[in-house]
C-alpha positions as CSV (number, residue, x, y, z in Angstrom):
1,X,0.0,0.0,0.0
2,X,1.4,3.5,-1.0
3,X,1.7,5.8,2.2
4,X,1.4,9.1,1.2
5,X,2.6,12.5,3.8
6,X,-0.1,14.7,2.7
7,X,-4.0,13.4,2.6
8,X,-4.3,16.2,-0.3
9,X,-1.6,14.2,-2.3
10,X,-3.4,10.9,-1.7
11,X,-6.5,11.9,-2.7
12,X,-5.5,13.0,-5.9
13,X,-3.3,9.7,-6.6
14,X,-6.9,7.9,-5.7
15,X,-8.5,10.0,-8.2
16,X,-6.2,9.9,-10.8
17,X,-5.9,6.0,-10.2
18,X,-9.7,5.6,-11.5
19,X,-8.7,6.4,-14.6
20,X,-8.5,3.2,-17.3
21,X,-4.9,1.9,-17.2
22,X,-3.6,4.0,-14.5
23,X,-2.2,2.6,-11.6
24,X,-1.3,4.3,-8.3
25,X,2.5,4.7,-9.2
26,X,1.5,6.5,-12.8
27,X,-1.4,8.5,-11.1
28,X,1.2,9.8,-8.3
29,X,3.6,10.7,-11.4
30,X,0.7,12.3,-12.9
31,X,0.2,14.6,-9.7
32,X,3.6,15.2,-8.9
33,X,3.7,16.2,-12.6
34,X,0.6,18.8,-11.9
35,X,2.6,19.7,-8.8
36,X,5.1,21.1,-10.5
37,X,3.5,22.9,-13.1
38,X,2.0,27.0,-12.5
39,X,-1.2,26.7,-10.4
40,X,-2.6,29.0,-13.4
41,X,-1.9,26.3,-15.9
42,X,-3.6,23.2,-13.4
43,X,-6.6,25.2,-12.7
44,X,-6.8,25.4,-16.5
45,X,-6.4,21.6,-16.7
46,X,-8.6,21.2,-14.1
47,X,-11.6,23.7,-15.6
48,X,-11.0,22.3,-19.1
49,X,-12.0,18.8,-17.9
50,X,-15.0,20.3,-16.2
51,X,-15.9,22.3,-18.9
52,X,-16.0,19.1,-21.1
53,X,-18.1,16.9,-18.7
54,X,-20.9,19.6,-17.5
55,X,-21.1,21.2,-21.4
56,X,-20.6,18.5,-24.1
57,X,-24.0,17.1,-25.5
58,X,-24.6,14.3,-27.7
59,X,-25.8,14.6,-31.0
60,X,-29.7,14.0,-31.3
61,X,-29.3,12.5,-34.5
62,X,-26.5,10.2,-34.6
63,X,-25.8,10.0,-30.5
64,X,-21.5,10.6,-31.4
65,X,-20.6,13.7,-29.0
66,X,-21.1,17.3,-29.6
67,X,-20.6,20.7,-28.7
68,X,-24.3,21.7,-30.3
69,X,-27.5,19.3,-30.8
70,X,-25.9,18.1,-34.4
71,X,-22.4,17.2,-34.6
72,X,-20.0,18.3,-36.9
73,X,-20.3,15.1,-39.0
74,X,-23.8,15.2,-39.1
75,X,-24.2,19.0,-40.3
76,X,-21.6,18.3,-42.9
77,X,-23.6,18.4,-46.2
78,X,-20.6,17.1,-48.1
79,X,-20.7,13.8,-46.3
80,X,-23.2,10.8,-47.7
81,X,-25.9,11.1,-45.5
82,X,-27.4,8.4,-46.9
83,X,-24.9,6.3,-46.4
84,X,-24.9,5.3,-42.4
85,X,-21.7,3.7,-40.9
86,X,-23.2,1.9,-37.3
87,X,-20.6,1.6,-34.8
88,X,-20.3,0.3,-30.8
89,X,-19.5,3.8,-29.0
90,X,-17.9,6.9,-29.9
91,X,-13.9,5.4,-29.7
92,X,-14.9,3.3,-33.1
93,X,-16.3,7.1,-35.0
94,X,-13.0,8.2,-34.4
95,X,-10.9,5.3,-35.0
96,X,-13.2,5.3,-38.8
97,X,-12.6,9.0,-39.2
98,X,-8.6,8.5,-38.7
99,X,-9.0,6.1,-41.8
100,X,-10.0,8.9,-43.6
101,X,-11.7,6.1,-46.3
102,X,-15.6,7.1,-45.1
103,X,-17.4,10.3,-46.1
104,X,-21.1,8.9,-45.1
105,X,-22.2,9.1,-41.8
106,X,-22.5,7.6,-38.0
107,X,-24.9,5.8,-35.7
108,X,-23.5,5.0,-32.3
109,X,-25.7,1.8,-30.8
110,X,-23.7,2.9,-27.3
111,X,-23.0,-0.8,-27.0
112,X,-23.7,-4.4,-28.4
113,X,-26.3,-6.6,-27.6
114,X,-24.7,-9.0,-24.6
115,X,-27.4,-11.0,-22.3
116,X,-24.2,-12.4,-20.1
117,X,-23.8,-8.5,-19.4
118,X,-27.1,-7.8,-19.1
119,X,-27.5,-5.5,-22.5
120,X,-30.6,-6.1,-24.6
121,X,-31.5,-4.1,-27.8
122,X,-34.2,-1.4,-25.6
123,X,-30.7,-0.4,-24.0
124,X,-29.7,0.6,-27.6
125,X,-30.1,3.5,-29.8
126,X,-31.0,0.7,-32.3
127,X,-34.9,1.8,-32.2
128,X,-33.7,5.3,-33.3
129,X,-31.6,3.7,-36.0
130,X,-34.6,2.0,-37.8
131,X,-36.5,5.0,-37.6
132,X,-33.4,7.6,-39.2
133,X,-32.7,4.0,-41.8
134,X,-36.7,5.1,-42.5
135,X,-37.2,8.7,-42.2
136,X,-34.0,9.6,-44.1
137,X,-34.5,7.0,-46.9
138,X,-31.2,5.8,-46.3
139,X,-29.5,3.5,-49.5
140,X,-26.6,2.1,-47.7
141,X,-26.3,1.0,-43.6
142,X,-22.1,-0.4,-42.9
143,X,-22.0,-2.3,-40.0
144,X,-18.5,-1.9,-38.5
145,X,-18.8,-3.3,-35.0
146,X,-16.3,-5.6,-32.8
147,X,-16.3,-9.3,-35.4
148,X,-17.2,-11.2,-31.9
149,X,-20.3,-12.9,-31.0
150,X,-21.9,-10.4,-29.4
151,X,-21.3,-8.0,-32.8
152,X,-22.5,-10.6,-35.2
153,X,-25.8,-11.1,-32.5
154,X,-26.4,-7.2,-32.6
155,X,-26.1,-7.2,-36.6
156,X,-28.7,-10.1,-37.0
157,X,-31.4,-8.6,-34.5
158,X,-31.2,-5.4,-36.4
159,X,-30.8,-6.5,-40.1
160,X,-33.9,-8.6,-39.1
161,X,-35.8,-5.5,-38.1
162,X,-34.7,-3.6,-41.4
163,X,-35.6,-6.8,-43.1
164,X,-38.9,-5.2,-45.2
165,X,-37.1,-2.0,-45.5
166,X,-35.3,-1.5,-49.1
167,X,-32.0,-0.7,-48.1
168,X,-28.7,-2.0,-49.1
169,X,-26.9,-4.4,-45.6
170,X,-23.2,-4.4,-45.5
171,X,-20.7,-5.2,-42.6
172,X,-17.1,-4.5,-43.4
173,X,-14.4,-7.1,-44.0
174,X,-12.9,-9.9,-42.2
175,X,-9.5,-7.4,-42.4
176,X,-10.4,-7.5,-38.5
177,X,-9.5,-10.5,-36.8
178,X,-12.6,-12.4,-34.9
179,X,-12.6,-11.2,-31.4
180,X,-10.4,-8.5,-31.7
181,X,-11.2,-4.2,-31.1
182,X,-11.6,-2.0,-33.7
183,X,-10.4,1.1,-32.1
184,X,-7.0,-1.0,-31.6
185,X,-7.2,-1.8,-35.3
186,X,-4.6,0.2,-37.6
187,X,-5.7,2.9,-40.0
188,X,-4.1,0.5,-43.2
189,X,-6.5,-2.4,-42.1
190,X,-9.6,-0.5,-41.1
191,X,-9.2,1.6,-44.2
192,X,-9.2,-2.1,-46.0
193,X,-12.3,-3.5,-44.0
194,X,-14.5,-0.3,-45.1
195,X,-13.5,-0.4,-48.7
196,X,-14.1,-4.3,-49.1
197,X,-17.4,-4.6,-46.9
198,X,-19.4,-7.3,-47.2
199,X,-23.1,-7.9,-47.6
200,X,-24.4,-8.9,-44.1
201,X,-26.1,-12.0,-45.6
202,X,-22.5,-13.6,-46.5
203,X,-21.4,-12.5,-43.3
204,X,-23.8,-13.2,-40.9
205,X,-25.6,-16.8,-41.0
């Protein structure tokens, strides 16, 4: 256990230590760091992460985050908007966008379908999907989740609920190994995977 001289020192290592993939020793070189920087620039550190959590919205139409009700993506009338890349969470849009191989646009599920985890479809933004995939006439819906059970299950339940709708089903390539992350996945590969996709009916039996 990490004994600390100053209660104000250990409470920031605790904090810091919530953070994914930062344990105690990098949180306490994280606030020494901040310790040695101007109090001028922490307190912007500090207001810029509170800033971000109490003002950033979500975008009403494609649920990716935002500074205004539509995000950048969205209000970008250059992009395909019939053309609807569906993705896990907001870490895969920006993993796609890095790729620089998609000009359509994005509908974040905010998950996968996983019973074990106790995640069914109403826990999804996949209601609002079938109702923009109807409303917007889209032509084209790219699946581009995690290639893992729980990605394939959440492909079927929906293509079965866009099944009397006339739009064109595609998931992207097998450049993705089964079970791995897409947001791990480098730009050369994930490029690949969007340019060679698939129709879901090959992919998902």
């Amino acid at each position: 256990m990490m004994q600390l001289s100053s209660s104000l020192l250990e409470n920031a290592v605790n904090e810091f230590a919530k953070l994914p993939g930062i344990g105690k020793k990098s949180a306490l070189r994280l606030v020494l760091h901040l310790l040695k920087e101007e109090e001028s620039d922490v307190k912007k550190f500090s207001d810029a992460i509170a800033k971000m959590r109490s003002e950033i919205k979500y975008c009403k139409k494609c649920f990716n985050i935002s500074d205004a009700d539509l995000c950048d993506i969205c209000a970008n009338i250059s992009r395909k908007q019939k053309q609807i890349c569906v993705v896990e969470n907001i870490r895969d849009v920006i993993a796609i966008e890095n790729t620089q191989q998609f000009n359509g646009v994005y509908h974040v599920l905010g998950g996968i379908i996983s019973p074990l985890d106790g995640v069914g479809p109403e826990q999804l933004h996949i209601d609002e999907l079938v109702q923009r995939v109807k409303n917007d006439e889209v032509e084209e819906l790219i699946f581009a989740l995690n290639p893992n059970i729980q990605g394939d299950t959440t492909i079927f339940y929906i293509q079965r609920k866009l099944q009397d709708l006339p739009c064109k089903i595609t998931t992207i390539a097998r450049g993705i190994a089964f079970g791995g992350e897409l947001e791990y996945a480098d730009e050369m590969t994930l490029g690949r995977s969007l340019t060679n996709r698939l129709p879901v009916e090959n992919y998902v039996k």
